[in-house]
Every structure is written in C-alpha cells, then in structure tokens.
C-alpha positions as a Python dict, from the first residue, in 0.01 Angstrom:
ca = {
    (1, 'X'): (0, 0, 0),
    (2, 'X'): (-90, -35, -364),
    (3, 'X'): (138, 196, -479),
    (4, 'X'): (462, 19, -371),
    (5, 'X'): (304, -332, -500),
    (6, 'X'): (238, -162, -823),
    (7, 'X'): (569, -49, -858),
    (8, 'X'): (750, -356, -774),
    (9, 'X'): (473, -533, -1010),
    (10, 'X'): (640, -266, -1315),
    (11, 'X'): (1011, -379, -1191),
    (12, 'X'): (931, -745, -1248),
    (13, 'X'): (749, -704, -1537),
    (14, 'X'): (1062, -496, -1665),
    (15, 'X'): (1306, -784, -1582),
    (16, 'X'): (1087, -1028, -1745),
    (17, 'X'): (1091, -866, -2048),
    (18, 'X'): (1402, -751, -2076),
    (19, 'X'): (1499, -1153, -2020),
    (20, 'X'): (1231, -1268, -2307),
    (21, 'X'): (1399, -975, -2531),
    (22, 'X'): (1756, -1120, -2443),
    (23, 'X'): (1634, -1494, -2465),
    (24, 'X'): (1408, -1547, -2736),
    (25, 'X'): (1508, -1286, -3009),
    (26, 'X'): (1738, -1287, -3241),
    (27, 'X'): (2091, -1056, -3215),
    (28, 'X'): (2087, -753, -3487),
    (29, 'X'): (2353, -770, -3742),
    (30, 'X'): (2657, -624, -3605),
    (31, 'X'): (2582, -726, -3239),
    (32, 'X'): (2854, -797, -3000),
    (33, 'X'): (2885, -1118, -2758),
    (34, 'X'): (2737, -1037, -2419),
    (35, 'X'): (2973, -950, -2120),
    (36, 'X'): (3011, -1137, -1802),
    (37, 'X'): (2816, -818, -1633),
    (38, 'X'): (2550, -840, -1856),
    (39, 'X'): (2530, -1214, -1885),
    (40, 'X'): (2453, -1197, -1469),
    (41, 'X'): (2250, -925, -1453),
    (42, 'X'): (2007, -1127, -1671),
    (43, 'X'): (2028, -1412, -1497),
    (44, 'X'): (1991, -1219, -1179),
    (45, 'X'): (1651, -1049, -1309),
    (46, 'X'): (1537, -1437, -1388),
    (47, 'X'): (1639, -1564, -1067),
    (48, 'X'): (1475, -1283, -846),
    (49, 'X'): (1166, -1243, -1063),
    (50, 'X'): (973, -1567, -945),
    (51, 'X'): (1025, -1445, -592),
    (52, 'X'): (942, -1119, -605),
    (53, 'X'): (591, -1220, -773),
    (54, 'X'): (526, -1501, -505),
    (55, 'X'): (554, -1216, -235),
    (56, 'X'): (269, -990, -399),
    (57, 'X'): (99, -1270, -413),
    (58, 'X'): (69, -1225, -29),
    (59, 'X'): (165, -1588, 30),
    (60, 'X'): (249, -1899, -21),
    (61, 'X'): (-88, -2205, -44),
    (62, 'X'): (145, -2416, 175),
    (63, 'X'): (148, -2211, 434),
    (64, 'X'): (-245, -2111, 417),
    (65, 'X'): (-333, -2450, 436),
    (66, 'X'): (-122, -2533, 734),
    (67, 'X'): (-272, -2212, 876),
    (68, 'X'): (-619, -2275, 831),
    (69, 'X'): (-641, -2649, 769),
    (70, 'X'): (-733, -2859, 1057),
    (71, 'X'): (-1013, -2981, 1299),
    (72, 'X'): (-1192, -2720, 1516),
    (73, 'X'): (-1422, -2769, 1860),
    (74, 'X'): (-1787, -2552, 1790),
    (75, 'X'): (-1851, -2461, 2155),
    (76, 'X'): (-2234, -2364, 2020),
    (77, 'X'): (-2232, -2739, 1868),
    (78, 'X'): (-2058, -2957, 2113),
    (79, 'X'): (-1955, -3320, 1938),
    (80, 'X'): (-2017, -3221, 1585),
    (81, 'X'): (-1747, -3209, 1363),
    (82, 'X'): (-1590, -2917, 1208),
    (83, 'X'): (-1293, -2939, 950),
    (84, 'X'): (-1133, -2673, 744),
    (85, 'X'): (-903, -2847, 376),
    (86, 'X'): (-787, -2639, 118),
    (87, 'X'): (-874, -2766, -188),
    (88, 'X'): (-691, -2563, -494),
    (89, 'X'): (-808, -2189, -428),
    (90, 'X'): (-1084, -2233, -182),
    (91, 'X'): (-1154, -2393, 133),
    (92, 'X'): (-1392, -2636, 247),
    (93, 'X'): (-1551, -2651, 558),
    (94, 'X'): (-1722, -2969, 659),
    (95, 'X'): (-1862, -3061, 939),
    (96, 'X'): (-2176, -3268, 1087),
    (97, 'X'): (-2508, -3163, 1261),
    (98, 'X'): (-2738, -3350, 1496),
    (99, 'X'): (-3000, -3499, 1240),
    (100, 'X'): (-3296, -3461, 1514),
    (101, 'X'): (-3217, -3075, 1499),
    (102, 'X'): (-3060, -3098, 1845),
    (103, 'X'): (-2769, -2837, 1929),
    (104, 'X'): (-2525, -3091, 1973),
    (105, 'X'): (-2418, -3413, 1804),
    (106, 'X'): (-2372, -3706, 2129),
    (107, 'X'): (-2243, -4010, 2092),
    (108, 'X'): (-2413, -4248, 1898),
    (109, 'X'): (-2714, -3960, 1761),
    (110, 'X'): (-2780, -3991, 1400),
    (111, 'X'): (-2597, -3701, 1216),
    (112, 'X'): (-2614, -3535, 886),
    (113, 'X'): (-2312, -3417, 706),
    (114, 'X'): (-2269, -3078, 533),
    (115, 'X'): (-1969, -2932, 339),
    (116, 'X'): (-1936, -2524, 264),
    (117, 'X'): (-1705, -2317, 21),
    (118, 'X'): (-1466, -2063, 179),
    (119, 'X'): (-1249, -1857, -4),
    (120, 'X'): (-982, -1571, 108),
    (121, 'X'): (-939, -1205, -36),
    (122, 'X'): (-755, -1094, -341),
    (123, 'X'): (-464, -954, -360),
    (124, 'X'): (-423, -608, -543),
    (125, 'X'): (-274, -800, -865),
    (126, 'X'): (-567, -992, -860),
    (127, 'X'): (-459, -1342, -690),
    (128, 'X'): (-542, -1502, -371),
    (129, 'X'): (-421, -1321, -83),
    (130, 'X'): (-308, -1687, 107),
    (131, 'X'): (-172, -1417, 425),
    (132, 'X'): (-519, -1312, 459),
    (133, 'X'): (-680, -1370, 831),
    (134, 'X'): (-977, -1379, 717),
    (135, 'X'): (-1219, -1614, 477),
    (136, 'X'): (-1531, -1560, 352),
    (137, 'X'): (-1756, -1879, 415),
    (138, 'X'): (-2106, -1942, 225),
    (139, 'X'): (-2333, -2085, 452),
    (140, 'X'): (-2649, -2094, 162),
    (141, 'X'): (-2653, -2468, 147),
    (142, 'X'): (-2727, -2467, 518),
    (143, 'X'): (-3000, -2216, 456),
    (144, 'X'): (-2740, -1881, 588),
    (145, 'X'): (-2584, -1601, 409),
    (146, 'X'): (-2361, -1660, 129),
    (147, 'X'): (-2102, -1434, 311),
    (148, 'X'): (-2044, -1482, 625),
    (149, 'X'): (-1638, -1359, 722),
    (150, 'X'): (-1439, -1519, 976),
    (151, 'X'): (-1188, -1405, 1073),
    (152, 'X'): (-819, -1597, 1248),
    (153, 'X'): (-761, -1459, 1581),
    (154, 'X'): (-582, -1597, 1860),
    (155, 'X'): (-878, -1784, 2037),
    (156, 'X'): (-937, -1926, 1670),
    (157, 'X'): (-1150, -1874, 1411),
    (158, 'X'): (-1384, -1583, 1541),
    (159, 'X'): (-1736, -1512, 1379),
    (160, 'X'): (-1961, -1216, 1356),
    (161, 'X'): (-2194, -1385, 1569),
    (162, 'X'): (-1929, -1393, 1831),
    (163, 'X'): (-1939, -1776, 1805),
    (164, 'X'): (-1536, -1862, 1812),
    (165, 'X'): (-1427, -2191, 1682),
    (166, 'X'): (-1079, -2320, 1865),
    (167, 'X'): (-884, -2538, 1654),
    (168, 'X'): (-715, -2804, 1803),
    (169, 'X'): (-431, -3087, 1744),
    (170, 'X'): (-432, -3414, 1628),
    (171, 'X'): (-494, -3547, 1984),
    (172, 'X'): (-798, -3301, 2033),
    (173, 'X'): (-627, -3049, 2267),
    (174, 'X'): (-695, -2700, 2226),
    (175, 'X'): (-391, -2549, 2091),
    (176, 'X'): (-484, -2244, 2376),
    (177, 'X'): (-472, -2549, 2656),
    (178, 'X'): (-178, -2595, 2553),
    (179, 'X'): (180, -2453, 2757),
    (180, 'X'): (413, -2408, 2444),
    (181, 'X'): (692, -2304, 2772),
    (182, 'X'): (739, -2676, 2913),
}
C-alpha cells in the first residue's frame, strides 16, 4: 500500500516541478515559444496535481466531519450528553455526567460537563488520514487512558470496552431505528 502512494507522491512531485521550472524561470537564450502540446500538458500536470494530493491525503475534512460529527445515545450513561465536532485536525468529544456520580444523567439532576481530544491516524505522507474509521480519544482529563481507540462500525461508534455509542439524527432517532426503504 505504501509503495503505490509513494509512487504517485514522486509523479506529483514531478509535475509540480516541472510546472515551477516552466512558470517561474526564466527561458535560456535561444529558446523557442512553447507548443500548444506542451502548453496543455503543463496545464494538465497543474490541474491534476491538487487532486491527486487530496486523495493520499485519504480524505477530504468535509466529509470526516459529516462522518463523525453529531450527537450520540451512551447506552452505559442513559440522558447524558455525548457530541462529537471537528475542530481543525482533531475532534472533540463533549458530553455531560451525573454530578452525584450516578450512571445516568435524569431530568433535572445536576450535571458536570467534560470535553476530550480525539484525533484520527496519519496517512503514510504524514497528514491526517480523514477516511480513517477509527479515532483515538484521550480520556486523561476524566481520569482514563490517554488512548483509548474507537472505532466507526455500523451499530456506531464501538469501544474496546464493548460499550457502543449509536449516533442519532437531529430528532434523536437512532439512525439503526431508522427504515432508509420507505
């Protein structure tokens, strides 16, 4: 898998500068006006360049945050808020807890809010892999591991604890309750 990135990596990197070289410096004595072939096979290699690096970047940010942006139901803490934003590069997860150190957060118990840092994997070029299924989420400032991976799965967002939060829509359906058919 890294070979094939690499070499696509050395193709753009080629186009680019071959471009800069065509672009920014200045024709040797004696040079001859560029062709119509040449003239679009530069402005081909600028044209496909930005896409090619966007895909080895394994994603677009738009379409991460859409993915894992949202609210989620905690079915090991019933009422209490979870939410997943992307903010730049990382994610942050913020949600509430019962203040009384109850499991779950009931109507009208006092709560206490808490916010976390999640971030996905790298990609072999060294940016963030936004196709990545799964985040790694440090729990420290709730007194857990700085590391904890969850991973996207079709119930949701699944945990090594085998805790699985479901997100759900703006109406606070489960998107599984929900018959995409009718």
């Amino acid at each position: 898998a890294v070979v094939p990135l690499l070499l696509a990596a050395a193709a753009c990197a080629g186009a680019a500068i071959g471009c800069l070289r065509a672009c920014f410096l200045q024709p040797q004595v004696g040079a001859t006006d560029v062709g119509r072939r040449e003239a679009l096979r530069r402005s081909a290699a600028v044209a496909v360049a930005p896409g090619i690096i966007a895909g080895l970047a394994g994603g677009e940010p738009a379409q991460a945050a859409a993915k894992w942006s949202g609210k989620y139901l905690d079915p090991k803490h019933v009422g209490c808020e979870r939410t997943i934003s992307k903010e730049g590069d990382r994610f942050i997860i913020a949600g509430t807890s019962n203040a009384d150190g109850k499991k779950d957060c009931k109507p009208g118990d006092k709560v206490k809010r808490w916010a976390l840092v999640g971030t996905l994997p790298m990609t072999a070029l060294g940016g963030v892999d936004f196709g990545a299924n799964e985040m790694v989420i440090d729990f420290s400032p709730k007194g857990g591991p700085k590391d904890i991976k969850a991973t996207r799965t079709s119930q949701g967002l699944a945990f090594p604890d085998g805790n699985v939060w479901q997100k759900v829509k703006r109406d606070g359906v489960p998107i599984q309750s929900i018959n995409l058919d009718n």
